[in-house]
PyMOL Python script that loads the backbone (N, CA, C, O; Angstrom):
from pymol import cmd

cmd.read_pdbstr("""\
ATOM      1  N   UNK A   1       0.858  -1.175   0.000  1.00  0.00           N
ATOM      2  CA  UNK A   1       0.000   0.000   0.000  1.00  0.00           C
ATOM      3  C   UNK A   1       0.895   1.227   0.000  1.00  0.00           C
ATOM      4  O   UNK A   1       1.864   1.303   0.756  1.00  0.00           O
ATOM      5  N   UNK A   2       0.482   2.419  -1.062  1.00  0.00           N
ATOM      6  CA  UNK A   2       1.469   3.296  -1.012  1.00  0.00           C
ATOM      7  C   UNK A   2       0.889   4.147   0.603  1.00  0.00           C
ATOM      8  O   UNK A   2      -0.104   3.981   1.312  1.00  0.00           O
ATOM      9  N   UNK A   3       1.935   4.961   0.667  1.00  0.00           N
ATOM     10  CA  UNK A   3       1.751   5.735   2.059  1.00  0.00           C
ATOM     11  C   UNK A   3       0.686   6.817   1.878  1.00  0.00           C
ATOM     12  O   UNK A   3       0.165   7.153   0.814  1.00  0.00           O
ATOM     13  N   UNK A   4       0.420   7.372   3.272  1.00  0.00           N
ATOM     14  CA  UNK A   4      -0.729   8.589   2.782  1.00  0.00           C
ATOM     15  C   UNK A   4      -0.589   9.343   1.969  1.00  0.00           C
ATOM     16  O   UNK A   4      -1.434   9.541   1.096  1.00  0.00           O
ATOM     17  N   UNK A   5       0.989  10.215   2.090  1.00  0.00           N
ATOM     18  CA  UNK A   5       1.575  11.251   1.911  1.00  0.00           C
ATOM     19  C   UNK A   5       1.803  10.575   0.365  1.00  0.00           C
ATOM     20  O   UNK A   5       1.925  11.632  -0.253  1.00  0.00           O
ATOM     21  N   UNK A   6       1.893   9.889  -0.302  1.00  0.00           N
ATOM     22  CA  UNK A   6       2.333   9.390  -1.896  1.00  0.00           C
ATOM     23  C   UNK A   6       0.612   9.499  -2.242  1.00  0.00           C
ATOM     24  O   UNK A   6       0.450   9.907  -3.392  1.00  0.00           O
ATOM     25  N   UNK A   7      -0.521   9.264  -1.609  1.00  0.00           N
ATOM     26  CA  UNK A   7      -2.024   9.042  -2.374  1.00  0.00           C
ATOM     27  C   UNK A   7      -2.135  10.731  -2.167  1.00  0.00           C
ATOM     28  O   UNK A   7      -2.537  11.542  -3.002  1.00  0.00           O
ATOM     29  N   UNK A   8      -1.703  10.969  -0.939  1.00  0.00           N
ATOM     30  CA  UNK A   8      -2.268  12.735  -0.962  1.00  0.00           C
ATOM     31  C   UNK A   8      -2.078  13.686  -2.482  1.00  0.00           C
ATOM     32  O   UNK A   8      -2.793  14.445  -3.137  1.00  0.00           O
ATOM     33  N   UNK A   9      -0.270  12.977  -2.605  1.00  0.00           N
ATOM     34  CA  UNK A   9      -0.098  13.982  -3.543  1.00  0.00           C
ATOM     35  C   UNK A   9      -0.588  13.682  -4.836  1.00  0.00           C
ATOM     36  O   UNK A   9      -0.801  14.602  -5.627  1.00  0.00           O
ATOM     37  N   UNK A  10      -0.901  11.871  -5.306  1.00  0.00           N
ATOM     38  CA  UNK A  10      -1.898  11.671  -6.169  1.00  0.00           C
ATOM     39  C   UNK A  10      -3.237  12.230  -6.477  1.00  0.00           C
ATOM     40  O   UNK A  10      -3.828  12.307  -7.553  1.00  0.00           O
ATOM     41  N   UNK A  11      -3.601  12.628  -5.199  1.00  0.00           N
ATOM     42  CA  UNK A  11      -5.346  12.805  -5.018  1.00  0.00           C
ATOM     43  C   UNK A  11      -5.340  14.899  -5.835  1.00  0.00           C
ATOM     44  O   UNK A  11      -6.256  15.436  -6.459  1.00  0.00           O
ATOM     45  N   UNK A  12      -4.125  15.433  -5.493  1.00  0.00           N
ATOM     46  CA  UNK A  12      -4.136  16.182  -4.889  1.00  0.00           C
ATOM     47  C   UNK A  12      -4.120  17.274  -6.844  1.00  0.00           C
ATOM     48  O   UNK A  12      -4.314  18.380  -7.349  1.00  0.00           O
ATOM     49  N   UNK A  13      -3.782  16.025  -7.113  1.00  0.00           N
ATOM     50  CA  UNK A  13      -3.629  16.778  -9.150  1.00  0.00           C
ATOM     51  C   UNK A  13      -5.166  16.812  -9.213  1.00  0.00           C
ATOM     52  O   UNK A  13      -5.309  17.812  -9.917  1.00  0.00           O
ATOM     53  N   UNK A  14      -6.464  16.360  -8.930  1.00  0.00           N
ATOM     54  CA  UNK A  14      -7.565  16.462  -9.344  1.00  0.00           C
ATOM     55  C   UNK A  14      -8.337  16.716  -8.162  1.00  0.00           C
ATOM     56  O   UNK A  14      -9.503  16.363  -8.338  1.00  0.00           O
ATOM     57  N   UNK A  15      -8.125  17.195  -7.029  1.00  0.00           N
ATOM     58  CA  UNK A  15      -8.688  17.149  -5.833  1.00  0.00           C
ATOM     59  C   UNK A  15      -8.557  18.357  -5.279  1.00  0.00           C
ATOM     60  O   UNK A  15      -7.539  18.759  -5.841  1.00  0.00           O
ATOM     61  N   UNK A  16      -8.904  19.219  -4.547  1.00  0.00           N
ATOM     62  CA  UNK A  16      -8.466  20.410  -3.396  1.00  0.00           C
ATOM     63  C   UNK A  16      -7.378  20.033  -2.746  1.00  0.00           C
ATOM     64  O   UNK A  16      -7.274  18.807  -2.693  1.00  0.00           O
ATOM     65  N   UNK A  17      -6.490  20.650  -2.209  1.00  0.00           N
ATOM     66  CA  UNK A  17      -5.695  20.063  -0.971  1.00  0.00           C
ATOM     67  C   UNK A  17      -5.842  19.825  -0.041  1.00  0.00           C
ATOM     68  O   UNK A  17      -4.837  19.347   0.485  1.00  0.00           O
ATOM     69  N   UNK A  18      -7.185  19.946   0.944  1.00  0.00           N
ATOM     70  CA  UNK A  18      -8.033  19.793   1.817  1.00  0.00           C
ATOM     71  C   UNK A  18      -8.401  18.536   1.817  1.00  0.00           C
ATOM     72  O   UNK A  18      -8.229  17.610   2.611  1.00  0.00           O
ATOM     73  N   UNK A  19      -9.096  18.672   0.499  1.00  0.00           N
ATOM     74  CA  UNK A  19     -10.065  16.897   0.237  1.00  0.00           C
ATOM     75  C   UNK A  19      -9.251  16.228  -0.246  1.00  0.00           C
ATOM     76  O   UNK A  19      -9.653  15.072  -0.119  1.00  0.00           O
ATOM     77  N   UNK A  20      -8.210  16.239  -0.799  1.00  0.00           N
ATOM     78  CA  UNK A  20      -7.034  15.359  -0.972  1.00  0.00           C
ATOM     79  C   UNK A  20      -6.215  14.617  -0.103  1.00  0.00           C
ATOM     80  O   UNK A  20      -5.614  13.565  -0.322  1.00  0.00           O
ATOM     81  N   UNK A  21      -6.277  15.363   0.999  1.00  0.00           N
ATOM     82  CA  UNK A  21      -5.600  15.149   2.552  1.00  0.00           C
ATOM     83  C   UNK A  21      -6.806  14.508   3.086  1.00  0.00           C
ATOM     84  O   UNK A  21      -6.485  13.339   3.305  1.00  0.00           O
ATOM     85  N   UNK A  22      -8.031  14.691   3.403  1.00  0.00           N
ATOM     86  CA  UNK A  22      -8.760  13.819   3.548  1.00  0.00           C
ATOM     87  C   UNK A  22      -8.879  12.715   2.854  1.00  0.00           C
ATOM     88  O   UNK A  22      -8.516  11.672   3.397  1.00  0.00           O
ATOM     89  N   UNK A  23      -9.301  12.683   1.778  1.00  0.00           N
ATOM     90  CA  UNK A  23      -9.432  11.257   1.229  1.00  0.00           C
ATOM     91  C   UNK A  23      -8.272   9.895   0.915  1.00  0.00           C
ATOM     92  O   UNK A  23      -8.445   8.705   0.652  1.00  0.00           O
ATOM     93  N   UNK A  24      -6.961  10.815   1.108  1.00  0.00           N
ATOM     94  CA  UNK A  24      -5.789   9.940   1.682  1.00  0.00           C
ATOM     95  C   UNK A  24      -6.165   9.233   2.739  1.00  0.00           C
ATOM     96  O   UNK A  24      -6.389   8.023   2.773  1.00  0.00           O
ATOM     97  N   UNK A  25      -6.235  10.057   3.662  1.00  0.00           N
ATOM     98  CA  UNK A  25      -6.523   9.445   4.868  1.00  0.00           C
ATOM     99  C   UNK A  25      -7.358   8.725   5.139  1.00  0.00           C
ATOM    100  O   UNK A  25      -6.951   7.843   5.895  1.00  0.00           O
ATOM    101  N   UNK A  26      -8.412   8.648   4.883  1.00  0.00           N
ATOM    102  CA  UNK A  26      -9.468   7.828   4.408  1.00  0.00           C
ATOM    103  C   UNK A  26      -9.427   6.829   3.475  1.00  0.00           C
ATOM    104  O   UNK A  26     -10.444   6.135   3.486  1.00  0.00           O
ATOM    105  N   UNK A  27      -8.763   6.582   2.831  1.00  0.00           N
ATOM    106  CA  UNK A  27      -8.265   5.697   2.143  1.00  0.00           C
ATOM    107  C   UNK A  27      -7.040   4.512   2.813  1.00  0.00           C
ATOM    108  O   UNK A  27      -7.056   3.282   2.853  1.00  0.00           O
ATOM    109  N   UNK A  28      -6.162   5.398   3.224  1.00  0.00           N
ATOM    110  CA  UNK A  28      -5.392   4.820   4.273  1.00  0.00           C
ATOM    111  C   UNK A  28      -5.632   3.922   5.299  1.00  0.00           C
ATOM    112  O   UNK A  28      -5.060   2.855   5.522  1.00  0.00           O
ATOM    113  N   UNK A  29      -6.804   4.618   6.079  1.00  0.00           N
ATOM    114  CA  UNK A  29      -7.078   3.915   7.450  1.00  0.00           C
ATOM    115  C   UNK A  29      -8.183   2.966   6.905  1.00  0.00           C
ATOM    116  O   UNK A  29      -8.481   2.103   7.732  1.00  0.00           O
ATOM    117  N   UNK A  30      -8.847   2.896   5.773  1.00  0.00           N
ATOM    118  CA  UNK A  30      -9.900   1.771   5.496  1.00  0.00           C
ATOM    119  C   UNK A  30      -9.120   0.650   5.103  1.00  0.00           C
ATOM    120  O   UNK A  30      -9.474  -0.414   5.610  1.00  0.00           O
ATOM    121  N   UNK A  31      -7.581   0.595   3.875  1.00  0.00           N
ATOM    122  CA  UNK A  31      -6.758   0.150   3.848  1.00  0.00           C
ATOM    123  C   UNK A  31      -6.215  -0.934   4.619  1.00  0.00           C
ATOM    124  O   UNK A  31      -6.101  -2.129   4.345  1.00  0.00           O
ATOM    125  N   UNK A  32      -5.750   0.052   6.138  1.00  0.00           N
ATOM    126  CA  UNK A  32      -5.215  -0.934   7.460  1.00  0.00           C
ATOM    127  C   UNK A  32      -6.480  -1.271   7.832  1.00  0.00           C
ATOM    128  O   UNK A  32      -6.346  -2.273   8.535  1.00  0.00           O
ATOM    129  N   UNK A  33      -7.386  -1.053   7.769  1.00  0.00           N
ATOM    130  CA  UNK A  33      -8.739  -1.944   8.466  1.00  0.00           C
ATOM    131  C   UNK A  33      -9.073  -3.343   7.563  1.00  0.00           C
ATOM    132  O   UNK A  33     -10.070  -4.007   7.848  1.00  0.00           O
ATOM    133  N   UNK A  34      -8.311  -3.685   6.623  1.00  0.00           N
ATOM    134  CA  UNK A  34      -9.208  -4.838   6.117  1.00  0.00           C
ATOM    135  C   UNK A  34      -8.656  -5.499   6.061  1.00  0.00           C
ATOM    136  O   UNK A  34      -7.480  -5.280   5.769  1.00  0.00           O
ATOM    137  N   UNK A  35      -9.172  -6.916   6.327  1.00  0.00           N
ATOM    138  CA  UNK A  35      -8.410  -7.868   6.672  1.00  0.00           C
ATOM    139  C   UNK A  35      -7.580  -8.657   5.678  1.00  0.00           C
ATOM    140  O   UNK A  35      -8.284  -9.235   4.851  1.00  0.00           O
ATOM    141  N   UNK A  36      -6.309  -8.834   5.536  1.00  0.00           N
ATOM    142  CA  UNK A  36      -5.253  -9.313   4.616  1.00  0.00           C
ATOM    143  C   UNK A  36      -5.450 -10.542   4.344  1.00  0.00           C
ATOM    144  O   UNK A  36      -6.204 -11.226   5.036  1.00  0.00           O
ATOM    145  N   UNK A  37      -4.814 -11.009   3.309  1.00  0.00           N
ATOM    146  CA  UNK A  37      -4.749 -12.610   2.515  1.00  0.00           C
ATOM    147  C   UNK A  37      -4.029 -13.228   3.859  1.00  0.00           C
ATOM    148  O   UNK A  37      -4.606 -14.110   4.495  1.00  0.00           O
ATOM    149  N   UNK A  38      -2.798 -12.750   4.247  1.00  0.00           N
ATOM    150  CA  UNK A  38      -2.078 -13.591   4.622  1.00  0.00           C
ATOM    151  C   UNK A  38      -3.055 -13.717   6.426  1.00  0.00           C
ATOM    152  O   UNK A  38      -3.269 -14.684   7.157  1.00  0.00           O
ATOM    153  N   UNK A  39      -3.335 -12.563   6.520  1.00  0.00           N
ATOM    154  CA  UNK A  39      -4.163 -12.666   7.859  1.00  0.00           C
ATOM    155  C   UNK A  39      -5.469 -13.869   7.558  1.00  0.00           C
ATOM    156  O   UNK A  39      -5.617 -14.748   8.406  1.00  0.00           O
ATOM    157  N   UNK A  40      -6.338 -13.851   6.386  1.00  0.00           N
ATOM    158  CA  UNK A  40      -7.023 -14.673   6.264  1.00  0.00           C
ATOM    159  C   UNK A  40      -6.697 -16.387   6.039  1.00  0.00           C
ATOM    160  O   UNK A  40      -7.307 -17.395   6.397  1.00  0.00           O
ATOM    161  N   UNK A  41      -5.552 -16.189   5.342  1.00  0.00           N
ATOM    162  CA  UNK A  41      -5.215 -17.607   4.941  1.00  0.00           C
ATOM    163  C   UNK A  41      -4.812 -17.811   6.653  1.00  0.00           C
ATOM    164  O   UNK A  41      -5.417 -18.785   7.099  1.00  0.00           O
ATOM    165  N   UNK A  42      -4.153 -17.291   7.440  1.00  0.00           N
ATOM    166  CA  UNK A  42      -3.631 -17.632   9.017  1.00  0.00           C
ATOM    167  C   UNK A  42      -4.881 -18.416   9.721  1.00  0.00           C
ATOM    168  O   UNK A  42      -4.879 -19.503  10.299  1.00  0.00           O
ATOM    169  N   UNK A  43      -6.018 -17.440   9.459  1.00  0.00           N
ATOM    170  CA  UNK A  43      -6.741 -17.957   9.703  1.00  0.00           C
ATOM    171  C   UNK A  43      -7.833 -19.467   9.252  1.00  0.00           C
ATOM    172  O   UNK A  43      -8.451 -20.333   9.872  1.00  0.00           O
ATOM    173  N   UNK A  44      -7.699 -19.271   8.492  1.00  0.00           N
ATOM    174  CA  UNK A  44      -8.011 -20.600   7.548  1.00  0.00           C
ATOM    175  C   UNK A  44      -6.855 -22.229   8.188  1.00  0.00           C
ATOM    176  O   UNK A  44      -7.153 -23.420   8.269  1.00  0.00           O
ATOM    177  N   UNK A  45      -5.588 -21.505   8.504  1.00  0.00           N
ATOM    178  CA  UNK A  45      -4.838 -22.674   8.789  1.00  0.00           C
ATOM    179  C   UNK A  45      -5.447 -23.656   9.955  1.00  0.00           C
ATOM    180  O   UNK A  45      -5.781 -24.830  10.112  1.00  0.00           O
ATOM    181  N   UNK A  46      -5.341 -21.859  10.994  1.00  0.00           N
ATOM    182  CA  UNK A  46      -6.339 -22.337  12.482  1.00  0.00           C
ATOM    183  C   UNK A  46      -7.274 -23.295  12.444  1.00  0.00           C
ATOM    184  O   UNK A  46      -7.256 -24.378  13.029  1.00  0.00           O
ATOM    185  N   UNK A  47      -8.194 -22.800  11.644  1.00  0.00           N
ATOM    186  CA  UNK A  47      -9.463 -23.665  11.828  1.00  0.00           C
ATOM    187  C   UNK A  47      -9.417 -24.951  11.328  1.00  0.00           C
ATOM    188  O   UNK A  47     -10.227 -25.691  11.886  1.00  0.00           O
ATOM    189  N   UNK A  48      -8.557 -25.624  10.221  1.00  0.00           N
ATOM    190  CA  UNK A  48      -8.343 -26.728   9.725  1.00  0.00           C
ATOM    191  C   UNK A  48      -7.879 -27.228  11.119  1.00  0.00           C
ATOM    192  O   UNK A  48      -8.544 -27.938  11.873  1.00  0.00           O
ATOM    193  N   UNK A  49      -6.963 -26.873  11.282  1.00  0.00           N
ATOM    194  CA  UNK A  49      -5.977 -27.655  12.939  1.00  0.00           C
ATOM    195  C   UNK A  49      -7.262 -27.794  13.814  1.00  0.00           C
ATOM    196  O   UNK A  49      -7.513 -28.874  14.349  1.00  0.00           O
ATOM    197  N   UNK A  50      -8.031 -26.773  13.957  1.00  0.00           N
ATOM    198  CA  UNK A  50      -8.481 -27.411  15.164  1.00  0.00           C
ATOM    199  C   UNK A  50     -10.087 -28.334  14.490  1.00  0.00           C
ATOM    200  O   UNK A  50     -10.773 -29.016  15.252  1.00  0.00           O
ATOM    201  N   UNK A  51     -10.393 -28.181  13.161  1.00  0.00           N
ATOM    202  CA  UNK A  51     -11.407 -29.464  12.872  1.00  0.00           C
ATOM    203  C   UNK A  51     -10.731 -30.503  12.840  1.00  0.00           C
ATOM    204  O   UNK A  51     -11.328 -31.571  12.705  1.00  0.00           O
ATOM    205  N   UNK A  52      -9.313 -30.479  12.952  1.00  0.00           N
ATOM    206  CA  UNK A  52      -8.860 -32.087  13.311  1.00  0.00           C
ATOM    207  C   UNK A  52      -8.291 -32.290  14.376  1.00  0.00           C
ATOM    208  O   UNK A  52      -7.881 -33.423  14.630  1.00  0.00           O
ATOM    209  N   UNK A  53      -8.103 -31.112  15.375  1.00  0.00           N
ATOM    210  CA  UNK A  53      -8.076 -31.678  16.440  1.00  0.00           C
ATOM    211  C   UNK A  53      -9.615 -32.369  17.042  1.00  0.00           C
ATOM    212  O   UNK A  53      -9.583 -33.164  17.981  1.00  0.00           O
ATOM    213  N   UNK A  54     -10.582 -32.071  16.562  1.00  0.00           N
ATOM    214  CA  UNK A  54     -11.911 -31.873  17.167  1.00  0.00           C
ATOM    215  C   UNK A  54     -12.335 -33.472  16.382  1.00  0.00           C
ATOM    216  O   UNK A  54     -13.115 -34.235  16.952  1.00  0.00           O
ATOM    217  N   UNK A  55     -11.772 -33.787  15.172  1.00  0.00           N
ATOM    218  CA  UNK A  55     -12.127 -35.432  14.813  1.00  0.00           C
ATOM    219  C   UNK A  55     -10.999 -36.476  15.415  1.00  0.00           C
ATOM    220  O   UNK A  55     -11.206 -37.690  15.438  1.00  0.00           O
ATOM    221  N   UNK A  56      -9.761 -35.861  15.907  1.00  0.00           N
ATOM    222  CA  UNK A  56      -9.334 -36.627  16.933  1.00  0.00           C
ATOM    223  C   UNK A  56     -10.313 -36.921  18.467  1.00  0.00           C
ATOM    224  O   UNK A  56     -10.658 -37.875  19.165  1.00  0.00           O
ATOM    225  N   UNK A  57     -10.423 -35.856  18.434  1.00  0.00           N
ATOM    226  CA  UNK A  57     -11.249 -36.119  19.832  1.00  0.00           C
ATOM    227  C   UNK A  57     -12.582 -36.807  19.813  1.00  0.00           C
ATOM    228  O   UNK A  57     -13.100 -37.326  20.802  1.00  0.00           O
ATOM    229  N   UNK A  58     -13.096 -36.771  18.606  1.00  0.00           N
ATOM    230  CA  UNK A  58     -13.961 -37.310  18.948  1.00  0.00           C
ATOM    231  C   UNK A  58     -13.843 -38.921  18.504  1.00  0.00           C
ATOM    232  O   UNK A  58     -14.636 -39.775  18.902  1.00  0.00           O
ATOM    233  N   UNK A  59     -12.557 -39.225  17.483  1.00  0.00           N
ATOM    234  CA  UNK A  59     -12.224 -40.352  17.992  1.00  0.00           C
ATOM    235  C   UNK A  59     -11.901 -41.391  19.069  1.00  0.00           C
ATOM    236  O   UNK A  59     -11.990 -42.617  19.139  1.00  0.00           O
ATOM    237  N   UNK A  60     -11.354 -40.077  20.152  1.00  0.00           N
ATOM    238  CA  UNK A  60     -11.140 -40.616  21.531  1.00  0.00           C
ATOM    239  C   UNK A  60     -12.098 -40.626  22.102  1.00  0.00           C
ATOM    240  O   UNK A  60     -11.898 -41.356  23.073  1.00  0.00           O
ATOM    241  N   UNK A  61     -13.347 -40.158  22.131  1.00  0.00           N
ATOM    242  CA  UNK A  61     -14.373 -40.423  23.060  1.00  0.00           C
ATOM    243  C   UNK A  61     -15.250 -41.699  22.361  1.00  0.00           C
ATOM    244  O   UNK A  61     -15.963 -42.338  23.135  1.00  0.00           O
ATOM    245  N   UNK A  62     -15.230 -42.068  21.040  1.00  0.00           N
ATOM    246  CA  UNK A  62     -15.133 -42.842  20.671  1.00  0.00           C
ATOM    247  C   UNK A  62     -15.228 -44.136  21.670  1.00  0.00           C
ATOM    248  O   UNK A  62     -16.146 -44.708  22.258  1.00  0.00           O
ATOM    249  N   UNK A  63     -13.784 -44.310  21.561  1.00  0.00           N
ATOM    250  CA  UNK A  63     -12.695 -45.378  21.746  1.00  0.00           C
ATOM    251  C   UNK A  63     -13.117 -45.337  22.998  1.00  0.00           C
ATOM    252  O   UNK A  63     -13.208 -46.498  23.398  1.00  0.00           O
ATOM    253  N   UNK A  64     -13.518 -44.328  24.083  1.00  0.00           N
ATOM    254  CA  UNK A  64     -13.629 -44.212  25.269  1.00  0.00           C
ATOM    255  C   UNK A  64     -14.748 -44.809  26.404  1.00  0.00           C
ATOM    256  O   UNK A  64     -14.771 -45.229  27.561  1.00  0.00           O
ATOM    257  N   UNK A  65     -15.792 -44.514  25.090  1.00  0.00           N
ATOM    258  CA  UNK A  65     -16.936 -45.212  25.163  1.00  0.00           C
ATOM    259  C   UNK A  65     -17.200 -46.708  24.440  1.00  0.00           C
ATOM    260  O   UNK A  65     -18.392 -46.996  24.545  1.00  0.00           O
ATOM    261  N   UNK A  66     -16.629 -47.473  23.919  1.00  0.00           N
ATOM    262  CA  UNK A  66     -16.599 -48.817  23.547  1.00  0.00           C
ATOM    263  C   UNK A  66     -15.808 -49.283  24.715  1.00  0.00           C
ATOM    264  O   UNK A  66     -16.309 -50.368  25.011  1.00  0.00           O
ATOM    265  N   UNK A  67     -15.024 -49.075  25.372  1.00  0.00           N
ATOM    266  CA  UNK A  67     -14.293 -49.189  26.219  1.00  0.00           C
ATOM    267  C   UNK A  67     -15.180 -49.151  27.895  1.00  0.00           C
ATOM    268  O   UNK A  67     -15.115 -49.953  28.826  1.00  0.00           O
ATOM    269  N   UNK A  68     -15.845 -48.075  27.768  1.00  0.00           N
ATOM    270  CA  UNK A  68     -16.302 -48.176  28.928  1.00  0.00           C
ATOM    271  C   UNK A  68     -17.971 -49.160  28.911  1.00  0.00           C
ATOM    272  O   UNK A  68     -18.654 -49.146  29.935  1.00  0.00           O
ATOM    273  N   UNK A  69     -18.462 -49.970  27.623  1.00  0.00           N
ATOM    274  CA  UNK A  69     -19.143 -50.352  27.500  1.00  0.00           C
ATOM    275  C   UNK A  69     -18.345 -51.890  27.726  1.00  0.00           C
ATOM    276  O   UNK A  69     -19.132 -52.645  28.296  1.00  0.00           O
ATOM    277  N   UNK A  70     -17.166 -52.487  27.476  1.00  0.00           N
ATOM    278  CA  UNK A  70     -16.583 -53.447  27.592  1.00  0.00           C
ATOM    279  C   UNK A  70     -16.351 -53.445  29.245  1.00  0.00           C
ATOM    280  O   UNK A  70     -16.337 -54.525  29.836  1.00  0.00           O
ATOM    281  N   UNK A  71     -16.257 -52.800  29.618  1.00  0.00           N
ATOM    282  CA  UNK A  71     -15.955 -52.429  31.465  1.00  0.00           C
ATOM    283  C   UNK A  71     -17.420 -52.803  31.962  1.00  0.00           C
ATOM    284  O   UNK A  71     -17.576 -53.759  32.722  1.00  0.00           O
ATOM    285  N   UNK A  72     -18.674 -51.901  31.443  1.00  0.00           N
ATOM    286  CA  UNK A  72     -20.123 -52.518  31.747  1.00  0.00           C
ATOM    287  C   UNK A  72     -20.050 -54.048  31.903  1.00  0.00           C
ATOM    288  O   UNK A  72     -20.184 -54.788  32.877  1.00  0.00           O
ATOM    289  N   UNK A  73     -19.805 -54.248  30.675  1.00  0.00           N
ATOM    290  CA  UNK A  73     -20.270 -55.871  30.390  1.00  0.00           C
ATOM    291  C   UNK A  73     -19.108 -56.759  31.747  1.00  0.00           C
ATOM    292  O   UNK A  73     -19.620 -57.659  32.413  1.00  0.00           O
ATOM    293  N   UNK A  74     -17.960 -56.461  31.939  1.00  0.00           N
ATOM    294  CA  UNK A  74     -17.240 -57.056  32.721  1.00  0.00           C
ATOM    295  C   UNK A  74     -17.959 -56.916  34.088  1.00  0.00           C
ATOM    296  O   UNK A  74     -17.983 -58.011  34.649  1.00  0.00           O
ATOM    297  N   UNK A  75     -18.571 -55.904  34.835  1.00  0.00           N
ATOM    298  CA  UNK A  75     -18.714 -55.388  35.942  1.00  0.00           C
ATOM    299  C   UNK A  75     -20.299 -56.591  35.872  1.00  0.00           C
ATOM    300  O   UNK A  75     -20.877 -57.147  36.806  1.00  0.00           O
ATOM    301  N   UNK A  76     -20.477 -56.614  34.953  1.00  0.00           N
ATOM    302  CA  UNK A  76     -22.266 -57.322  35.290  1.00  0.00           C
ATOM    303  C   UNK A  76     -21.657 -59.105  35.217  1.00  0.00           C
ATOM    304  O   UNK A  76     -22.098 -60.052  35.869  1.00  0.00           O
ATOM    305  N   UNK A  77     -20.866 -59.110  34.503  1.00  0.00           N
ATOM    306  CA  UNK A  77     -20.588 -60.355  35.044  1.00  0.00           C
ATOM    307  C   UNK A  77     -19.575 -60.974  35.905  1.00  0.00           C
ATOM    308  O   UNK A  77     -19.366 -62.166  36.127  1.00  0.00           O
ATOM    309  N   UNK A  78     -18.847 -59.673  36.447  1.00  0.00           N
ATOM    310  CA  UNK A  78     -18.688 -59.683  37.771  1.00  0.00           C
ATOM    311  C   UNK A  78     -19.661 -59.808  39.133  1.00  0.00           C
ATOM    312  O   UNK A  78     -19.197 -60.355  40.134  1.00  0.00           O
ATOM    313  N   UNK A  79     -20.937 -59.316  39.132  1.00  0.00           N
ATOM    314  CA  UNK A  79     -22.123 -59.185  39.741  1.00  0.00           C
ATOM    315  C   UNK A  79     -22.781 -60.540  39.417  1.00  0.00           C
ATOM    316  O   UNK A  79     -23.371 -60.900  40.435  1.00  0.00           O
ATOM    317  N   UNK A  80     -22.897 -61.245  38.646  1.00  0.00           N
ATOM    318  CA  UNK A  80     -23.299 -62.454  38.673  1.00  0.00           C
ATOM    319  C   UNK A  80     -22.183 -63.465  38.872  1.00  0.00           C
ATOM    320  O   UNK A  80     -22.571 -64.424  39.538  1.00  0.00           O
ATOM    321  N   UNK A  81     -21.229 -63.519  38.588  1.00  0.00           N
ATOM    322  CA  UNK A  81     -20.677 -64.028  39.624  1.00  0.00           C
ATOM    323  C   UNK A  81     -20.488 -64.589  40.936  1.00  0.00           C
ATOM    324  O   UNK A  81     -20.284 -65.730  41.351  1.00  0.00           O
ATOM    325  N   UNK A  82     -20.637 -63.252  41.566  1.00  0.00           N
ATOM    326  CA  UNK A  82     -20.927 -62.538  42.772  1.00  0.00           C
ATOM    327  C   UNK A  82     -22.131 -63.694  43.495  1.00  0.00           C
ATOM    328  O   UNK A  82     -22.160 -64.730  44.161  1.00  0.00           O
ATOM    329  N   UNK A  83     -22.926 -62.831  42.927  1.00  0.00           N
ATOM    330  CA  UNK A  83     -24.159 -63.625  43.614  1.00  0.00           C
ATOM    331  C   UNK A  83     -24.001 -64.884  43.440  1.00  0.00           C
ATOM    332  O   UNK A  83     -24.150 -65.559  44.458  1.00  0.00           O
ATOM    333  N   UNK A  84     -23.697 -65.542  42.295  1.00  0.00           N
ATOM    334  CA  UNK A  84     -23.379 -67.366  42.795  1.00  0.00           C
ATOM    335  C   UNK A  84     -22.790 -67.606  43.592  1.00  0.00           C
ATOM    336  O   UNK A  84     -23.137 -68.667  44.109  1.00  0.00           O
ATOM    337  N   UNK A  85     -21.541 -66.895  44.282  1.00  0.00           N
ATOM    338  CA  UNK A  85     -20.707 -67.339  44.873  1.00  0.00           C
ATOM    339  C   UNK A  85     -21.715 -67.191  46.420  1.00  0.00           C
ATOM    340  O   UNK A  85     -21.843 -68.160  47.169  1.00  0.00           O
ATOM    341  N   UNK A  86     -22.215 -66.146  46.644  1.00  0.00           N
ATOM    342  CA  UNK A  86     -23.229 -65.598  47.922  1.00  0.00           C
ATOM    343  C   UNK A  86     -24.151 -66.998  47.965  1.00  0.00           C
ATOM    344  O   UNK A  86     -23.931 -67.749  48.915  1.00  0.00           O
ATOM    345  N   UNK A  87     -25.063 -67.351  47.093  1.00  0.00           N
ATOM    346  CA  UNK A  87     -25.556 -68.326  46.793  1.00  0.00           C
ATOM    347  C   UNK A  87     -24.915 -69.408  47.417  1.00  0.00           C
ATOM    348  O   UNK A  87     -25.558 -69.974  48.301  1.00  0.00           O
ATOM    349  N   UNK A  88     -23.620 -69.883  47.112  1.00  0.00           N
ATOM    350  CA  UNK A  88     -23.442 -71.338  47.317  1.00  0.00           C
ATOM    351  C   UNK A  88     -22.663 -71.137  48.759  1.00  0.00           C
ATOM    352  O   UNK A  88     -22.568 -72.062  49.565  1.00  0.00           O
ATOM    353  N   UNK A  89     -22.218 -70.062  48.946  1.00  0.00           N
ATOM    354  CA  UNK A  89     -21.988 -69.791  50.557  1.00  0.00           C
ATOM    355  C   UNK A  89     -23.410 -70.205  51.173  1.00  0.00           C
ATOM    356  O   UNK A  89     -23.603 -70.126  52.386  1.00  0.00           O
TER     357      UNK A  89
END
""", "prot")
cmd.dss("prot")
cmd.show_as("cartoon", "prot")
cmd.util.cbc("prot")
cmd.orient("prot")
């Protein structure tokens, strides 16, 4: 982006010197207000990383829950067990 002072003196062949100096400036600061490629692509990286951190995780809860359904099934036939053994006591 050229500087203010390089658009001023552009503005300034078809412009007032007043409104030339304004509309630099105005031009300028809308300029730094918008958001850049490289700021957008940054952002774009972010969000990929974290939709795969977020299908890791939900691989692990996954895994977490088959797991704690294999623990169910152990614990109930631990409990029957149990009671036979109460039983033949």
């Amino acid at each position: 982006m050229a500087s203010t002072e390089s658009i001023h003196l552009r503005l300034q062949t078809v412009f007032q010197p007043q409104q030339a100096q304004l509309l630099a400036e105005v031009i300028s600061d809308s300029y730094n207000e918008l958001v850049k490629t490289s700021d957008f692509n940054e952002l774009k990286a972010v969000v990929h990383e974290l939709a795969d951190a977020q299908k890791r995780t939900e691989q692990r809860v996954e895994a977490l829950a088959v797991a704690q359904q294999k623990t169910d099934q152990r614990v109930a036939k631990l409990t029957v067990a149990q009671q036979k053994t109460e039983k033949e006591l």
